[in-house]
C-alpha positions as CSV (number, residue, x, y, z in Angstrom):
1,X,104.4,28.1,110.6
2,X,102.3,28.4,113.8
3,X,104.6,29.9,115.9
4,X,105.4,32.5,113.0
5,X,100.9,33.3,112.8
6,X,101.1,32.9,116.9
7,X,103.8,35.5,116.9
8,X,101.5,37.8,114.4
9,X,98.5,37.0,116.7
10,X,100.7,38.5,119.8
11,X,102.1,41.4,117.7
12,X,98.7,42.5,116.8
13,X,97.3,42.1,120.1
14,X,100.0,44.3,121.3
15,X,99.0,46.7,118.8
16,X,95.7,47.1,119.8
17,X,96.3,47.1,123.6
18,X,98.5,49.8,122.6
19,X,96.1,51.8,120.8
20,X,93.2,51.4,123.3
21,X,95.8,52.9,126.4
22,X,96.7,55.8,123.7
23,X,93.4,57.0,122.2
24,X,91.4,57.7,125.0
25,X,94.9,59.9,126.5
26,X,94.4,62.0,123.1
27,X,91.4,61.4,120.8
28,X,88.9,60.3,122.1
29,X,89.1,60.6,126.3
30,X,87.1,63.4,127.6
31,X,88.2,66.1,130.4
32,X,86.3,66.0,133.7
33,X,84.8,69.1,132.5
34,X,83.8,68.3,129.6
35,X,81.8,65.1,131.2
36,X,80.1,67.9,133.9
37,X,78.8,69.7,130.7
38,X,77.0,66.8,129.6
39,X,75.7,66.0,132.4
40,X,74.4,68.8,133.2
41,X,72.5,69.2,130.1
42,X,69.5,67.5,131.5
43,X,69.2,69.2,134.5
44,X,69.4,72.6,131.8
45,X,66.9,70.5,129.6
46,X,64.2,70.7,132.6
47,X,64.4,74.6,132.8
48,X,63.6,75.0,129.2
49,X,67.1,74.8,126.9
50,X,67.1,73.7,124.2
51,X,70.0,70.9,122.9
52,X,70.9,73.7,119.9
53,X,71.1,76.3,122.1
54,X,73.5,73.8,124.8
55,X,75.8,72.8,121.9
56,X,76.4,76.5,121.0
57,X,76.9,77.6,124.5
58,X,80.0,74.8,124.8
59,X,81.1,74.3,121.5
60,X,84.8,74.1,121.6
61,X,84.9,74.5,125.8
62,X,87.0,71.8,126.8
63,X,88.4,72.9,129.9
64,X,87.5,75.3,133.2
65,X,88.5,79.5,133.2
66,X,91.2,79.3,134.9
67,X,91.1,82.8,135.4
68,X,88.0,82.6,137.2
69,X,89.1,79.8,140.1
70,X,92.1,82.2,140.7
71,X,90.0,85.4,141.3
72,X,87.1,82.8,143.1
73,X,90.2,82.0,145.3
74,X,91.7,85.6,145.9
75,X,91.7,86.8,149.7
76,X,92.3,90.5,149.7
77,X,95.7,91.0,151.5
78,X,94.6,94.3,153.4
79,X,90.8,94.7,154.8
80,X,89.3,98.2,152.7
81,X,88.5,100.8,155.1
82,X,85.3,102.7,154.3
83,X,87.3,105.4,153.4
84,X,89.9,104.2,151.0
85,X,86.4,102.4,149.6
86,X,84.9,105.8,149.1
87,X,87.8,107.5,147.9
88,X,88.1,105.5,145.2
89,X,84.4,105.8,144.1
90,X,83.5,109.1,144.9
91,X,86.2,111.4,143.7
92,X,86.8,114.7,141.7
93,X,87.4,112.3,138.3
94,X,84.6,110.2,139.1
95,X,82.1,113.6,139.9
96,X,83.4,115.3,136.8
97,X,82.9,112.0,134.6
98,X,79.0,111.3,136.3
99,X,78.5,115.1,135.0
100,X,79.3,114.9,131.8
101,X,77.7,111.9,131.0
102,X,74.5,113.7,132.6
103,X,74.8,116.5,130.0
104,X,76.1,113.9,126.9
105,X,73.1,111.4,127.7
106,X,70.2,114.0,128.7
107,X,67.4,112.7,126.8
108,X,68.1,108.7,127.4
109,X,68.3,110.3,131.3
110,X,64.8,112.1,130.7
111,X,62.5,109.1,129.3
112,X,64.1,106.8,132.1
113,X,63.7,109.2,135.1
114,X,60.1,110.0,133.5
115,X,59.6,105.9,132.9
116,X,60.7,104.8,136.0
117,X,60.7,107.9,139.3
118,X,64.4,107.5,139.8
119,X,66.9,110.7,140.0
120,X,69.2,110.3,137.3
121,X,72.3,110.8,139.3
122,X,71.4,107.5,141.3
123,X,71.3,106.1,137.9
124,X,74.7,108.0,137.0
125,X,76.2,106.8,140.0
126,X,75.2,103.2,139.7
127,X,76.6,103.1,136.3
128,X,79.9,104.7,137.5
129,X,80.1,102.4,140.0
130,X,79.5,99.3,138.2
131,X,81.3,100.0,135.0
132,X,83.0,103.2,135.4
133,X,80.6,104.1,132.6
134,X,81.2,101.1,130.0
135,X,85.0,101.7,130.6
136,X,85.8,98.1,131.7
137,X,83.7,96.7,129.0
138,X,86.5,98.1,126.6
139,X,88.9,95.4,128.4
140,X,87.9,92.3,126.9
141,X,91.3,90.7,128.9
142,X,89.3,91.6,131.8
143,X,86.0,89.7,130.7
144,X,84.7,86.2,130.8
145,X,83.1,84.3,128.7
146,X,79.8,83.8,131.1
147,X,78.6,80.3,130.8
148,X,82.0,78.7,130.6
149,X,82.4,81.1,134.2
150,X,79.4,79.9,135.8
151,X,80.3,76.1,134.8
152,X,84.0,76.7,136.5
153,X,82.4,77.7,139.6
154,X,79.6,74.8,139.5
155,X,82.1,72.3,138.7
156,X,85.3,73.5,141.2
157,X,84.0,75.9,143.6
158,X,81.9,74.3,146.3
159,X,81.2,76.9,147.8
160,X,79.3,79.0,144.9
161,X,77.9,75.9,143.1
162,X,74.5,76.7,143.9
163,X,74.6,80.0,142.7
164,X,76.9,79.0,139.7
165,X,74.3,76.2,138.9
166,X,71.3,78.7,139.0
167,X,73.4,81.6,136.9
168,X,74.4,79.2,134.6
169,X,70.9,78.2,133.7
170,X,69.8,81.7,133.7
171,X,72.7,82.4,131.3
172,X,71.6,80.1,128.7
173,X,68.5,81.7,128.5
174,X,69.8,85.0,127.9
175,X,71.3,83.2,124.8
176,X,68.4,81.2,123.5
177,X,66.6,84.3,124.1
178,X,68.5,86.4,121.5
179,X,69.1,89.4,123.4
180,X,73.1,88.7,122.9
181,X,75.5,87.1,120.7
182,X,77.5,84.4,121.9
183,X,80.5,86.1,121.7
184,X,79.3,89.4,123.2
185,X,77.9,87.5,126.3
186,X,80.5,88.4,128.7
187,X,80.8,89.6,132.1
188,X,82.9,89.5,135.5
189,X,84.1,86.2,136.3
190,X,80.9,85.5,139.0
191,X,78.7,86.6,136.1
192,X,77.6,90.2,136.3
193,X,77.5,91.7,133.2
194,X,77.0,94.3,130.8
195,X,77.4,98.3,131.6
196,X,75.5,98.2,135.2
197,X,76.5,94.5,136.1
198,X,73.7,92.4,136.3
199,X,73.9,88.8,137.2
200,X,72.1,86.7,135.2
201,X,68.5,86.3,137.0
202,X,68.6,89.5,137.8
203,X,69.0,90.5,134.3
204,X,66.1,87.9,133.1
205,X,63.7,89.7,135.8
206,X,64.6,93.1,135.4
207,X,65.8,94.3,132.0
208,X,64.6,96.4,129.8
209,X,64.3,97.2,126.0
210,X,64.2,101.0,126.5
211,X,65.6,101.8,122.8
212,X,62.7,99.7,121.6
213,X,65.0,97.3,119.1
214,X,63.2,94.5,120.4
215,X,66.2,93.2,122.3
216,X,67.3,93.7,125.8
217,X,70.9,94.6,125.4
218,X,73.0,95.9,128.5
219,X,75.9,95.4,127.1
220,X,75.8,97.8,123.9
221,X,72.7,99.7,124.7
222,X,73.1,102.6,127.1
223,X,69.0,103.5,127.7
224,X,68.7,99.5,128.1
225,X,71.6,99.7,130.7
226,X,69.9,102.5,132.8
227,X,66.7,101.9,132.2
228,X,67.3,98.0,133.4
229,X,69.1,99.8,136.8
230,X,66.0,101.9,137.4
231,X,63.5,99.0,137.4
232,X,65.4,96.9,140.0
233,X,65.0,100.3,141.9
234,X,61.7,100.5,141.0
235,X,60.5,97.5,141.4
236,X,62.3,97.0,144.9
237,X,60.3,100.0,146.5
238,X,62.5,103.1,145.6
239,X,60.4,106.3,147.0
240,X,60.8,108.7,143.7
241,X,62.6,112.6,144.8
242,X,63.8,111.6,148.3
243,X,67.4,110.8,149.3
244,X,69.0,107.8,150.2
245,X,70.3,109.2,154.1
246,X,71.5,111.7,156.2
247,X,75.3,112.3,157.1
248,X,74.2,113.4,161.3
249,X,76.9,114.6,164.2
250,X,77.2,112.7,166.8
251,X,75.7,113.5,170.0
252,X,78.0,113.8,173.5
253,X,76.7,110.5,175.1
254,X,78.3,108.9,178.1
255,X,76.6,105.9,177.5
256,X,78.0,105.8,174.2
257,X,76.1,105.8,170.3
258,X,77.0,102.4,169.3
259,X,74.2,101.6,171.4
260,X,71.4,102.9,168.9
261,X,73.4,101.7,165.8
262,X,70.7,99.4,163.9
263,X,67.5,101.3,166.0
264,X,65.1,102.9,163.4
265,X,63.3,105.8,165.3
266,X,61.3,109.2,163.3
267,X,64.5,111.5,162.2
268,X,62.2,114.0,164.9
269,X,63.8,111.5,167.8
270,X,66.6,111.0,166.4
271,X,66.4,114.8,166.7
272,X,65.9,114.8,170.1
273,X,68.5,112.6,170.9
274,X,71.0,114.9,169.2
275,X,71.5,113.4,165.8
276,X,71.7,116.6,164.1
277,X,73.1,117.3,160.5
278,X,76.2,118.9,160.2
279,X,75.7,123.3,159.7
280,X,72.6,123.0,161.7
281,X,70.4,121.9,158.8
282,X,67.2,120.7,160.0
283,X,65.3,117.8,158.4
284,X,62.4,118.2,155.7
285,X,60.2,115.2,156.6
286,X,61.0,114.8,160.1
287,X,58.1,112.2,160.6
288,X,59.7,109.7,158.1
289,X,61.8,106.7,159.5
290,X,65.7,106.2,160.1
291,X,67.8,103.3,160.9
292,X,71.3,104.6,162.5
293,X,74.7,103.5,161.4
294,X,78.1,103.6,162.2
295,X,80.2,102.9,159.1
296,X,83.9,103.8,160.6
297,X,82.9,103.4,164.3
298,X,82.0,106.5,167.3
299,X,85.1,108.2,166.3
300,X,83.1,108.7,163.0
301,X,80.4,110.1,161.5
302,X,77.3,108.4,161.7
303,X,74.5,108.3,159.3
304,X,70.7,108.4,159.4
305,X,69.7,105.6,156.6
306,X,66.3,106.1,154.7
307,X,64.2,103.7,152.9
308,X,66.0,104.6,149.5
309,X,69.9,103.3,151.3
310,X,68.0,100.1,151.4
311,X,66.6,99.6,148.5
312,X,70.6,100.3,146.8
313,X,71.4,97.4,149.1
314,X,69.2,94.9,147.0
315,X,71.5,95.9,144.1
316,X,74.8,94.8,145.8
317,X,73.9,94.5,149.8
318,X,76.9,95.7,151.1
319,X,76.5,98.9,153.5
320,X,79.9,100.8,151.4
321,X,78.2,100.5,148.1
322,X,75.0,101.7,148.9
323,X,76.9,104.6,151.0
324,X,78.9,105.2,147.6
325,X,76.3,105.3,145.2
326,X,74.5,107.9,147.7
327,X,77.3,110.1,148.0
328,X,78.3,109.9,144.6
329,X,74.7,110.8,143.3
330,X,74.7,113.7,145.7
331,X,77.7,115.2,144.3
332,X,76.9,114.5,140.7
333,X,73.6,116.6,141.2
334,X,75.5,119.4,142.5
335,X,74.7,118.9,146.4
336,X,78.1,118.9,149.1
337,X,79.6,116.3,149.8
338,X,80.6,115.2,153.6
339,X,81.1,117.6,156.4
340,X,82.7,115.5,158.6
341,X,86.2,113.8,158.0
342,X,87.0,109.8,158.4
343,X,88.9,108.9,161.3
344,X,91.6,108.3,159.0
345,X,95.2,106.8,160.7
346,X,97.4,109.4,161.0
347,X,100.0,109.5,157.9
348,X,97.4,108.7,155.7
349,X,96.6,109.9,152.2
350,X,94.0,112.4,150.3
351,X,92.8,111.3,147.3
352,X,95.1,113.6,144.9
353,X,98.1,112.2,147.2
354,X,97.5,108.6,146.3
355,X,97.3,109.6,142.8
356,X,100.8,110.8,143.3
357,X,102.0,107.9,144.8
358,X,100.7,106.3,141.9
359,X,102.0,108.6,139.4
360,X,105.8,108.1,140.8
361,X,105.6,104.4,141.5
362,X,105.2,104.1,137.7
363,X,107.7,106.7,136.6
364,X,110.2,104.4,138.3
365,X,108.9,101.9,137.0
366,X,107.2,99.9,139.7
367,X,103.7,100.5,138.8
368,X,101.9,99.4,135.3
369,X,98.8,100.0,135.7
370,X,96.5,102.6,135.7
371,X,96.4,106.3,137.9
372,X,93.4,106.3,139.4
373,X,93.7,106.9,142.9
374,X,92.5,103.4,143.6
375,X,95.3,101.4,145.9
376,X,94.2,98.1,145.2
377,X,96.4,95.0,145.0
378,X,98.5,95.9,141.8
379,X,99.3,99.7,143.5
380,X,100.3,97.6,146.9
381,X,102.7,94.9,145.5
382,X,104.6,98.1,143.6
383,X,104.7,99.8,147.0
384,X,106.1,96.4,148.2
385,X,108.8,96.0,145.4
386,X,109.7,99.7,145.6
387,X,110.4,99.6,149.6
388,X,112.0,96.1,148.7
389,X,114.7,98.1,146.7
390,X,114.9,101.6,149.1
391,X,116.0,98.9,151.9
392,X,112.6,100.1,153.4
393,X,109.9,98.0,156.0
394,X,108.2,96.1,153.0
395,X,104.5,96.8,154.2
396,X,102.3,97.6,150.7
397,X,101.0,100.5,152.9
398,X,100.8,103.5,150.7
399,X,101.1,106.6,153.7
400,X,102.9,109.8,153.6
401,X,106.6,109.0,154.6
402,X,106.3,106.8,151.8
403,X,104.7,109.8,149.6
404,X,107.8,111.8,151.0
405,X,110.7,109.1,150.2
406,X,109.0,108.4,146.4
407,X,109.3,112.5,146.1
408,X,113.0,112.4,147.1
């Protein structure tokens, strides 16, 4: 009789050995991320959010995007030259787009421009830049969810957790705020979002409820959109009705230009040194300031760079983008473009040639994405797969031989 409750004693401890090594592997054991979000919610707590609004934010968010920890990890395989960068921003599809939208959103373009002092095709170009005016909003498999983005990179990515950490926070606010639905708060997978890509604090500091609804919505609301681009400009010093920089020749020097690049002198020295613009135009304000640059090196162009170039540069301080937006806005308001060509390798491709390549990389059914002229990493590994099956030097480098053998 003992031995028969001693072996029921031993069979039931069994049992529940067995169930407390089981449940926490389903039921009831919590991911790593899952224990980050909780404890996080304290540090959230001090900066104003609310428990209601936490729970909503991570309802049902069990695990990291992994999405977003493969495009925090992505190194480009090719370095972008300025001009492949400009080509595919500033463009005949890209000019003719900025102009329609001019004519199709006139009077939102009006009470900004008249709200804020900034030329509506800066605003134009900003928005094609950003969004390719709202286009990739339209590709949801393209968007993340933005607080569950922001905790992936505070939780895995060392490198951006303090930015992550900061967005995140900023992020939640957005939500308890109102301005967005949970399920319409989306963005890039570091957080920018809406149609002009605003991060986070940026859009807590400087958006806008231009369509007076009472919400600030970037994502749906086109005169919110703008009018929130125009008050980062504004608010960062923009000088209303003058331009961004001067395209300049460069002057015979034995000792070389590269020496001035980064010296800000009046545009009347630079003058005198021989920066002149190309076609002999002078320049209107001649007592105003210029920092020199040299975006493709002395066998280049160069570029006198006004207040305005610097003031782009606080909404994404890279030297191309600002150079973009400025060419860009030029041509949307009907001005030339460049006089002076890249010191492009030889072989290499015009704009409508790369949209061939593209074109007959996916007629044979290499390419899948879309013709755009753009020859980022999905146009490279088709080049790669189509050289890989002509027996060809499997480089990715899109150049005319290979426009001539994809012609053939």
């Amino acid at each position: 009789m003992q031995s028969t409750i001693r072996f029921g004693r031993e069979k039931l401890i069994l049992i529940i050995m067995a169930m407390i090594v089981v449940m926490p592997q389903g039921v009831m054991a919590k991911s790593g991320f899952e224990k980050w979000i909780e404890e996080f919610y304290p540090v959230a707590q001090k900066e104003g959010i609310q428990k209601s609004t936490y729970e909503i934010a991570f309802a049902g968010i069990t695990e990291p995007d992994a999405r977003v920890l493969e495009k925090a990890a992505y190194q480009p395989e090719f370095k972008t030259k300025i001009w492949d960068y400009v080509d595919a921003r500033v463009n005949s599809l890209s000019i003719k787009e900025g102009m329609r939208m001019d004519k199709y959103y006139s009077r939102t373009l009006d009470s900004v421009v008249k709200k804020f002092g900034i030329q509506r095709s800066v605003l134009l170009a900003i928005w094609s830049m950003e969004s390719n005016f709202g286009n990739v909003l339209k590709r949801p498999e393209r968007l993340h969810y933005v607080p569950r983005a922001l905790a992936t990179l505070a939780y895995k990515d060392d490198r951006r957790k303090k930015f992550a950490r900061s967005q995140l926070i900023a992020s939640l606010k957005i939500l308890q705020d109102g301005d967005v639905d949970k399920d319409q708060l989306t963005g890039s997978w570091a957080g920018a979002m809406g149609h002009t890509q605003f991060i986070p604090t940026s859009y807590l500091a400087y958006g806008v409820d231009m369509d007076g609804n009472g919400r600030r919505d970037i994502w749906n609301s086109i005169p919110d959109a703008l009018a929130t681009a125009a008050n980062l400009l504004h608010k960062n010093g923009w000088r209303p009705g003058k331009t961004w920089g001067y395209e300049v020749e460069l002057p015979n020097n034995k000792g070389g230009v590269a020496r001035y690049e980064g010296e800000t002198k009046l545009l009347s020295e630079w003058q005198e040194l021989g920066f002149k613009r190309p076609h002999t135009k002078g320049y209107p304000r001649p007592g105003e300031k210029a920092v020199f640059k040299l975006l493709a090196g002395e066998n280049g162009p160069g570029f006198l760079m006004m207040k305005n170039f610097f003031v782009l540069k606080r909404y994404n301080n890279a030297d191309a983008y600002a150079l973009g937006v400025g060419l860009l806005a030029d041509r949307i308001a009907g001005f030339d473009g460049m006089v002076q060509s890249w010191p492009r390798p030889p072989g290499s491709l015009s704009f409508d040639a790369k949209f061939e390549v593209q074109r007959l990389l996916k007629k044979q059914g290499h390419y899948h994405g879309k013709i755009d002229g753009y020859l980022g990493k999905g146009t490279r590994t088709a080049i790669k797969s189509y050289q890989e099956r002509e027996g060809l030097k499997v480089d990715g480098e899109p150049n005319q031989n290979l426009l001539k053998n994809l012609q053939q």
